[in-house]
Backbone atoms as SQL, in Angstrom:
CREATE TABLE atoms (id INTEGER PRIMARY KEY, chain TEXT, resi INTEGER, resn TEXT, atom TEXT, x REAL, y REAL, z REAL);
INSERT INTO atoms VALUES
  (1, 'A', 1, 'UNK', 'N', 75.883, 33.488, 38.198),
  (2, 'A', 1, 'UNK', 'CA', 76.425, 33.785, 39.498),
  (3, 'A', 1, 'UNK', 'C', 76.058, 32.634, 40.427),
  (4, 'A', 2, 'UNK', 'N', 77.031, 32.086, 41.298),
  (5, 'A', 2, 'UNK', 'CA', 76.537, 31.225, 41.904),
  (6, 'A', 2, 'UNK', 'C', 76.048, 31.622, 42.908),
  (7, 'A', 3, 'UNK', 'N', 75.994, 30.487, 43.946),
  (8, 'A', 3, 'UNK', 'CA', 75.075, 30.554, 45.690),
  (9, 'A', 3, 'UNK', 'C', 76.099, 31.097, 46.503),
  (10, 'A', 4, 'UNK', 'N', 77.086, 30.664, 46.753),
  (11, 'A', 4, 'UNK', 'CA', 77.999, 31.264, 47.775),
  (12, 'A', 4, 'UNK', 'C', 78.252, 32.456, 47.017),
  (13, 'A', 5, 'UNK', 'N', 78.535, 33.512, 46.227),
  (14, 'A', 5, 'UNK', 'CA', 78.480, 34.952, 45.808),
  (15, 'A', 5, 'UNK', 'C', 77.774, 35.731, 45.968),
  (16, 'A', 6, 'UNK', 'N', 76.368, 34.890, 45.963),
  (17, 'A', 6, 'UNK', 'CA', 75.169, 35.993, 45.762),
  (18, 'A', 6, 'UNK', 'C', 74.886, 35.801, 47.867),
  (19, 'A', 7, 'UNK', 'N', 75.460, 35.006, 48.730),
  (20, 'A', 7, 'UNK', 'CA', 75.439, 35.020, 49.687),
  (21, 'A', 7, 'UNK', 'C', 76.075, 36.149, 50.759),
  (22, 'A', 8, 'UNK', 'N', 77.996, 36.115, 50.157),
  (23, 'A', 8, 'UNK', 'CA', 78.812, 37.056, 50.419),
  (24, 'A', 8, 'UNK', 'C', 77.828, 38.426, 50.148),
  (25, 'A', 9, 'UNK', 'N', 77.861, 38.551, 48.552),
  (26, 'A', 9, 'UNK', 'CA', 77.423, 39.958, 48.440),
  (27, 'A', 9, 'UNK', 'C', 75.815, 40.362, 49.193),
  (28, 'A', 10, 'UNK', 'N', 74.904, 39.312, 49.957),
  (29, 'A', 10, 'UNK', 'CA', 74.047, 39.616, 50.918),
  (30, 'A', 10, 'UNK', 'C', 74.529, 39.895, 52.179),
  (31, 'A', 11, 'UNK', 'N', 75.845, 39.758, 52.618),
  (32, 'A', 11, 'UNK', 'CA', 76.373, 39.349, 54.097),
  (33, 'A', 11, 'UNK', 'C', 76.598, 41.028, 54.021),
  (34, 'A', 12, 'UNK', 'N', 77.065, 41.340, 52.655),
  (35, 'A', 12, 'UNK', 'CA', 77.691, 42.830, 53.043),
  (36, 'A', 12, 'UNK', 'C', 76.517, 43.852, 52.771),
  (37, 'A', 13, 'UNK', 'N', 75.703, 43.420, 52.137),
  (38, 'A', 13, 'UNK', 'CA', 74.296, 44.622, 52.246),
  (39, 'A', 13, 'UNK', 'C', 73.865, 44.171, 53.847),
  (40, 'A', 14, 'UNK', 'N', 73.733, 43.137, 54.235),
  (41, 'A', 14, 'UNK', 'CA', 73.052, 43.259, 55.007),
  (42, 'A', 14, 'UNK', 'C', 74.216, 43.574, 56.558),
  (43, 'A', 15, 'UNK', 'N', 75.310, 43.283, 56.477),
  (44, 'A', 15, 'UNK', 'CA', 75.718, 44.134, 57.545),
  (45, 'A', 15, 'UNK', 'C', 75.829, 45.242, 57.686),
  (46, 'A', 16, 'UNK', 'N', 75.724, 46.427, 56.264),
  (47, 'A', 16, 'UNK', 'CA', 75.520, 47.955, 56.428),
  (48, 'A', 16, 'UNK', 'C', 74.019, 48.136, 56.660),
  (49, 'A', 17, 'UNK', 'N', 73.290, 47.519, 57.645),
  (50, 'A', 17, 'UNK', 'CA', 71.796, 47.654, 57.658),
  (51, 'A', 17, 'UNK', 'C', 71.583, 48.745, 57.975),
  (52, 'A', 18, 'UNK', 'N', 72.721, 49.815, 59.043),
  (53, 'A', 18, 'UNK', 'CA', 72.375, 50.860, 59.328),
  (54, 'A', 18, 'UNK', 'C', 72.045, 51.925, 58.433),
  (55, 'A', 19, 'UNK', 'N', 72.118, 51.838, 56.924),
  (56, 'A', 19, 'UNK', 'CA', 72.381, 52.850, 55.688),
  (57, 'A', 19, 'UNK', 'C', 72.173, 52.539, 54.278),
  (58, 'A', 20, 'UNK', 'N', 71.882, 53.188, 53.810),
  (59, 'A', 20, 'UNK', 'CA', 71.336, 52.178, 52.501),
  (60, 'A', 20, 'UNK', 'C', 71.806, 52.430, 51.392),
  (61, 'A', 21, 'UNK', 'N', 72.421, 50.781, 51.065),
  (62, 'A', 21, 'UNK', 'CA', 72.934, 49.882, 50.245),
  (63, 'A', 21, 'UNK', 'C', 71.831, 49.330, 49.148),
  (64, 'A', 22, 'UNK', 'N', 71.831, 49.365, 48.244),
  (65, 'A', 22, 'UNK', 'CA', 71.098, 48.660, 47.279),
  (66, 'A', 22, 'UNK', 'C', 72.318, 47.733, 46.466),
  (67, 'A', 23, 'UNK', 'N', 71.947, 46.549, 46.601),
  (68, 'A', 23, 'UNK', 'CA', 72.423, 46.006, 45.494),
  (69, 'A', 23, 'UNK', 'C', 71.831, 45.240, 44.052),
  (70, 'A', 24, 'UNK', 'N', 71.931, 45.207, 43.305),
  (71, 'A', 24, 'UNK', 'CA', 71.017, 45.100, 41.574),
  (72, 'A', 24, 'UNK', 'C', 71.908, 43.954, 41.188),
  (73, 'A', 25, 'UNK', 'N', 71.205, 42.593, 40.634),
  (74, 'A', 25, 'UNK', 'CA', 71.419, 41.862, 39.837),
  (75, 'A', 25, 'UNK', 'C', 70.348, 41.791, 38.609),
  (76, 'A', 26, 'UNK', 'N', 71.451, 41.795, 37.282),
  (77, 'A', 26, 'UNK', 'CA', 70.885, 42.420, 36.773),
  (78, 'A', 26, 'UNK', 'C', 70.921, 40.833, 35.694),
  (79, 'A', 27, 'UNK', 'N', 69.869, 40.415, 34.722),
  (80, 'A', 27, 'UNK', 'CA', 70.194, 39.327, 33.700),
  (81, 'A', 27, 'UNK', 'C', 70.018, 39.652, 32.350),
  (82, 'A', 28, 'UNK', 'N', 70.767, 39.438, 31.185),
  (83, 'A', 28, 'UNK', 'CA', 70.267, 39.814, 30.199),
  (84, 'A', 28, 'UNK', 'C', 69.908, 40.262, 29.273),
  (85, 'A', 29, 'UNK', 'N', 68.287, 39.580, 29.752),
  (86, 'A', 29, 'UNK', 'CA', 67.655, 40.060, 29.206),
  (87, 'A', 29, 'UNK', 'C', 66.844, 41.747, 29.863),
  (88, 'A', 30, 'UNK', 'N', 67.849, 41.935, 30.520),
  (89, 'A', 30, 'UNK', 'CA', 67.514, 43.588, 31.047),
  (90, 'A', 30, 'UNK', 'C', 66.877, 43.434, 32.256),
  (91, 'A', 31, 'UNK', 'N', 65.906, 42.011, 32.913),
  (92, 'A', 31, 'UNK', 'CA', 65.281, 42.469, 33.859),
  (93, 'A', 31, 'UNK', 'C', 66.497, 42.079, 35.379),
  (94, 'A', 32, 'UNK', 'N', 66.074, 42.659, 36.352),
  (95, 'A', 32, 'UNK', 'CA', 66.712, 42.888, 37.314),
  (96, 'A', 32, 'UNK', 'C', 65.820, 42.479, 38.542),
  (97, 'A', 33, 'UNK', 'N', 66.703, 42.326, 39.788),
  (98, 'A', 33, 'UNK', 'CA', 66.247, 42.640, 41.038),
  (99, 'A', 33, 'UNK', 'C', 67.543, 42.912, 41.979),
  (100, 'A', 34, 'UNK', 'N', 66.920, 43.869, 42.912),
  (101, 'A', 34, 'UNK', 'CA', 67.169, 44.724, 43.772),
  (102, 'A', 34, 'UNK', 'C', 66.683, 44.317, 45.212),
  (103, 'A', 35, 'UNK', 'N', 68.119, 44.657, 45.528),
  (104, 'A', 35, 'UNK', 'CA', 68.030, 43.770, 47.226),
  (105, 'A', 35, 'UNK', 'C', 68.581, 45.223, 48.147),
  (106, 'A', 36, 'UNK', 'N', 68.056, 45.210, 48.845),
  (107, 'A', 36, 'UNK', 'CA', 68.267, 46.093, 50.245),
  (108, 'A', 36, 'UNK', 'C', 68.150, 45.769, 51.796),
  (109, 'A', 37, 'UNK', 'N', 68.537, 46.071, 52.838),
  (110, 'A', 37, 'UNK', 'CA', 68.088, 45.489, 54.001),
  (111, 'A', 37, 'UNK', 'C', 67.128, 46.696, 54.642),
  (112, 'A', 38, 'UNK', 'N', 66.046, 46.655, 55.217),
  (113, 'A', 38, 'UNK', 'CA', 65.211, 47.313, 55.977),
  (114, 'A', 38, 'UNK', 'C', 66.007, 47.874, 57.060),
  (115, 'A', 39, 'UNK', 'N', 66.512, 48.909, 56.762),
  (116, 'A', 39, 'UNK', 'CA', 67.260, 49.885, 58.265),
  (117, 'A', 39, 'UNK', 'C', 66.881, 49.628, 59.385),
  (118, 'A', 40, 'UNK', 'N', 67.827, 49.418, 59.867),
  (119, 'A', 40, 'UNK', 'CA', 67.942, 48.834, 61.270),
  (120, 'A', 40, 'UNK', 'C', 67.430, 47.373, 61.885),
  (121, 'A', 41, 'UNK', 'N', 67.180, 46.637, 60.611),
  (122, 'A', 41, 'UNK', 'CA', 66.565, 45.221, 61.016),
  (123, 'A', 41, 'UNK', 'C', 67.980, 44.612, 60.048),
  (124, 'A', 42, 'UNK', 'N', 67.341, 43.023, 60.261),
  (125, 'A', 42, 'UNK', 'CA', 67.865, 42.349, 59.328),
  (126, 'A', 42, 'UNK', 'C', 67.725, 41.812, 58.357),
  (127, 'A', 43, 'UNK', 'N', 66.160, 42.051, 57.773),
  (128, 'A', 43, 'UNK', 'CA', 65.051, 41.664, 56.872),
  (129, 'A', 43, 'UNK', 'C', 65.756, 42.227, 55.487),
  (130, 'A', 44, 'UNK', 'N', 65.904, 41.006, 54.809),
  (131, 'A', 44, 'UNK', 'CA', 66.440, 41.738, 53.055),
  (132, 'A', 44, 'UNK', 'C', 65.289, 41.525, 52.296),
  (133, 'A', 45, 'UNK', 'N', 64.983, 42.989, 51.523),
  (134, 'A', 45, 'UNK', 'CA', 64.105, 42.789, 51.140),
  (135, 'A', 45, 'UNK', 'C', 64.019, 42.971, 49.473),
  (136, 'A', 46, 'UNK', 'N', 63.530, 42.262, 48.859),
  (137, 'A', 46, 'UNK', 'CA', 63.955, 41.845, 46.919),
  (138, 'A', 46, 'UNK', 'C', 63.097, 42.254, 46.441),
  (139, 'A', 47, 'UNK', 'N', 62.707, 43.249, 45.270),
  (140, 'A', 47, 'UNK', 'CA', 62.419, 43.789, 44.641),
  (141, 'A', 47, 'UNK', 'C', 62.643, 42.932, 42.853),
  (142, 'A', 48, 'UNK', 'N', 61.800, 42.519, 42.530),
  (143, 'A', 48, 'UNK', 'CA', 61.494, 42.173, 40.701),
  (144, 'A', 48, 'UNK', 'C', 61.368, 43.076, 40.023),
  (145, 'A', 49, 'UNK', 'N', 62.001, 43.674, 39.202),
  (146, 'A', 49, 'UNK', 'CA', 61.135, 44.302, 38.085),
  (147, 'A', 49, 'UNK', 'C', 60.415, 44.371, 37.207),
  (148, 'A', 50, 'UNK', 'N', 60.683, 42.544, 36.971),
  (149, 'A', 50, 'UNK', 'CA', 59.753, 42.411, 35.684),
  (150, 'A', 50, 'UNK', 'C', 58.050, 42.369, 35.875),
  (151, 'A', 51, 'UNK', 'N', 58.597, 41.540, 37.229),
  (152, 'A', 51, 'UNK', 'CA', 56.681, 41.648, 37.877),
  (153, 'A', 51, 'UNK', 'C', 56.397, 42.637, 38.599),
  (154, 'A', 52, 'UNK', 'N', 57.298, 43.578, 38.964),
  (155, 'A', 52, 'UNK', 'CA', 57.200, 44.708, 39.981),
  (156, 'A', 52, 'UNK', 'C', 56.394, 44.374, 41.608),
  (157, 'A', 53, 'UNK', 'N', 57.162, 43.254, 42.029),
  (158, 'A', 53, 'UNK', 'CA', 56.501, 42.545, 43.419),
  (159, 'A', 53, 'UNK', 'C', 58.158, 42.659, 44.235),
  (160, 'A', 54, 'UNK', 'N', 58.081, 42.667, 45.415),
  (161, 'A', 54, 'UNK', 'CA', 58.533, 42.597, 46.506),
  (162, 'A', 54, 'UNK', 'C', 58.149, 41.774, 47.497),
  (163, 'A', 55, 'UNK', 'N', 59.231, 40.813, 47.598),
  (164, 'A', 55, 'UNK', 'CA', 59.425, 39.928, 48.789),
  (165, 'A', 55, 'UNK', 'C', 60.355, 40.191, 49.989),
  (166, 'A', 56, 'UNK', 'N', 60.465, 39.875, 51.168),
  (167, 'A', 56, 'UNK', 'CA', 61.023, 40.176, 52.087),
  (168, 'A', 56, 'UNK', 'C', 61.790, 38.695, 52.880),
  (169, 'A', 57, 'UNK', 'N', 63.059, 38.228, 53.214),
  (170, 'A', 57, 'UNK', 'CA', 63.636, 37.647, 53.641),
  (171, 'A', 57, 'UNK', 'C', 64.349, 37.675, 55.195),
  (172, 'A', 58, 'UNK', 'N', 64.037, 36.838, 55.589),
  (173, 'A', 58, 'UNK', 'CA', 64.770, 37.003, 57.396),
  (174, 'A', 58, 'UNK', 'C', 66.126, 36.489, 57.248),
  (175, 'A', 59, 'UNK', 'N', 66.416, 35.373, 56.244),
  (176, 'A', 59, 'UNK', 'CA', 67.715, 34.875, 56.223),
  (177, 'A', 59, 'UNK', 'C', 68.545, 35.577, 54.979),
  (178, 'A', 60, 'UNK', 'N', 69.927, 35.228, 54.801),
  (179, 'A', 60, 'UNK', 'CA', 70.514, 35.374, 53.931),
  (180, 'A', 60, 'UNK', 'C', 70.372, 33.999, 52.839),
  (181, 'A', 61, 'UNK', 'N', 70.374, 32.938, 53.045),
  (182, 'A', 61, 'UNK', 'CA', 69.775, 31.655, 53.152),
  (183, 'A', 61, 'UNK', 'C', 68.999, 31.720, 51.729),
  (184, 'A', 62, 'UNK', 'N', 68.108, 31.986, 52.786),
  (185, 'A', 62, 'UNK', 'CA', 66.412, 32.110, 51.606),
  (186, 'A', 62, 'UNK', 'C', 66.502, 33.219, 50.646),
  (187, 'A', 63, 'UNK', 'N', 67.230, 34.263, 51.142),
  (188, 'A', 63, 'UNK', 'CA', 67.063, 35.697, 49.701),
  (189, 'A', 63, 'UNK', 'C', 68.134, 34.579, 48.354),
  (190, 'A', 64, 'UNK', 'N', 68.974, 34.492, 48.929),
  (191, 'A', 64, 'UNK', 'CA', 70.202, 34.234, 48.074),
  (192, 'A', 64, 'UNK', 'C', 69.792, 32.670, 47.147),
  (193, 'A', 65, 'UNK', 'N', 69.004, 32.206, 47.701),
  (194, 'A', 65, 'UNK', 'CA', 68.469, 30.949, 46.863),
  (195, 'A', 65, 'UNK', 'C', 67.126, 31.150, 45.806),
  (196, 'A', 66, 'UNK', 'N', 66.596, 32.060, 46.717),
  (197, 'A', 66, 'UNK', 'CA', 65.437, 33.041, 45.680),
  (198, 'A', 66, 'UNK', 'C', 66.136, 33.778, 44.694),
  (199, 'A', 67, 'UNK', 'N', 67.113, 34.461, 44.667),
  (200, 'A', 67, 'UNK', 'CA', 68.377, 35.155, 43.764),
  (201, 'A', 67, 'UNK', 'C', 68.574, 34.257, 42.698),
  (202, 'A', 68, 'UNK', 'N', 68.981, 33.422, 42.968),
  (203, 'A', 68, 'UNK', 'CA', 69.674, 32.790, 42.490),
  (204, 'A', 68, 'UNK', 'C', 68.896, 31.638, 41.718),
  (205, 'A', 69, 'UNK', 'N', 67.378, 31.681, 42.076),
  (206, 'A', 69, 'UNK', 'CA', 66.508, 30.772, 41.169),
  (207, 'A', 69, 'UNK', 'C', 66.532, 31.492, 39.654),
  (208, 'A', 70, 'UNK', 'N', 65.620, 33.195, 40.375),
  (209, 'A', 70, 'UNK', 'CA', 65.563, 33.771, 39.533),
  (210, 'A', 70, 'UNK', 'C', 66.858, 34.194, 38.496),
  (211, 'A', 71, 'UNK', 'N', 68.046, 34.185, 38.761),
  (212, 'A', 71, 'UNK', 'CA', 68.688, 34.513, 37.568),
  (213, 'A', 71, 'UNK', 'C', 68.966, 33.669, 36.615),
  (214, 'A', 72, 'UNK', 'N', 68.663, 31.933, 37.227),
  (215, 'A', 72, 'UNK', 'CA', 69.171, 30.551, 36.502),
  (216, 'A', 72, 'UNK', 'C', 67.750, 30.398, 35.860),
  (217, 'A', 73, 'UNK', 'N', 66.786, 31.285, 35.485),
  (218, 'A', 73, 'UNK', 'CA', 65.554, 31.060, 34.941),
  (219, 'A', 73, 'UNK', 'C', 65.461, 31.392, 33.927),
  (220, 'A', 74, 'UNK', 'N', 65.282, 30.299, 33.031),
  (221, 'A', 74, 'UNK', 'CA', 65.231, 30.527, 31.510),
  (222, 'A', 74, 'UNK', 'C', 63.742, 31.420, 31.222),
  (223, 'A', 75, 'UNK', 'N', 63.493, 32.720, 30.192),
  (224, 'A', 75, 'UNK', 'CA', 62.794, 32.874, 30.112),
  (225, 'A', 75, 'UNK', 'C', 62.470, 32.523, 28.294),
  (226, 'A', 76, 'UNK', 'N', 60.914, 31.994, 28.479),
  (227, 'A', 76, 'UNK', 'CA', 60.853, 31.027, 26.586),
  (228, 'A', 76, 'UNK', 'C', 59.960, 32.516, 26.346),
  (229, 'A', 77, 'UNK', 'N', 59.781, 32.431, 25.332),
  (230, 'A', 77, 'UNK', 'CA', 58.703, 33.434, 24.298),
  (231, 'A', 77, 'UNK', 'C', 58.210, 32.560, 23.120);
């Protein structure tokens, strides 16, 4: 998925800030993260599953480039 997609699809979670929207990108290898905006702010906030940590974003900017690291991330074993 590229940068301008994973941007759009932040523009529209985060303009329903009033109500909650989750959106899930999912890779894979099964693991995921989960983006939401903090009701009534504008703060998107990303959810990992694999590490089970949560980060929080003021821009669309910064979530969507953090997105977008994590899905272009090779994982080795």
């Amino acid at each position: 998925m590229n940068l301008e997609h994973i941007q759009e699809t932040l523009k529209t979670v985060q303009y329903y800030h009033n109500v909650n929207i989750v959106q899930t990108f999912e890779k894979e290898d099964g693991t995921s993260i989960r983006v939401k905006c903090i009701e009534n702010t504008r703060t998107l906030e990303v959810s990992y599953s694999a590490s089970e940590t949560i980060e929080r974003y003021e821009t669309i900017e910064e979530a969507a480039v953090a997105i977008e690291q994590y899905l272009n991330l090779e994982i080795t074993t």
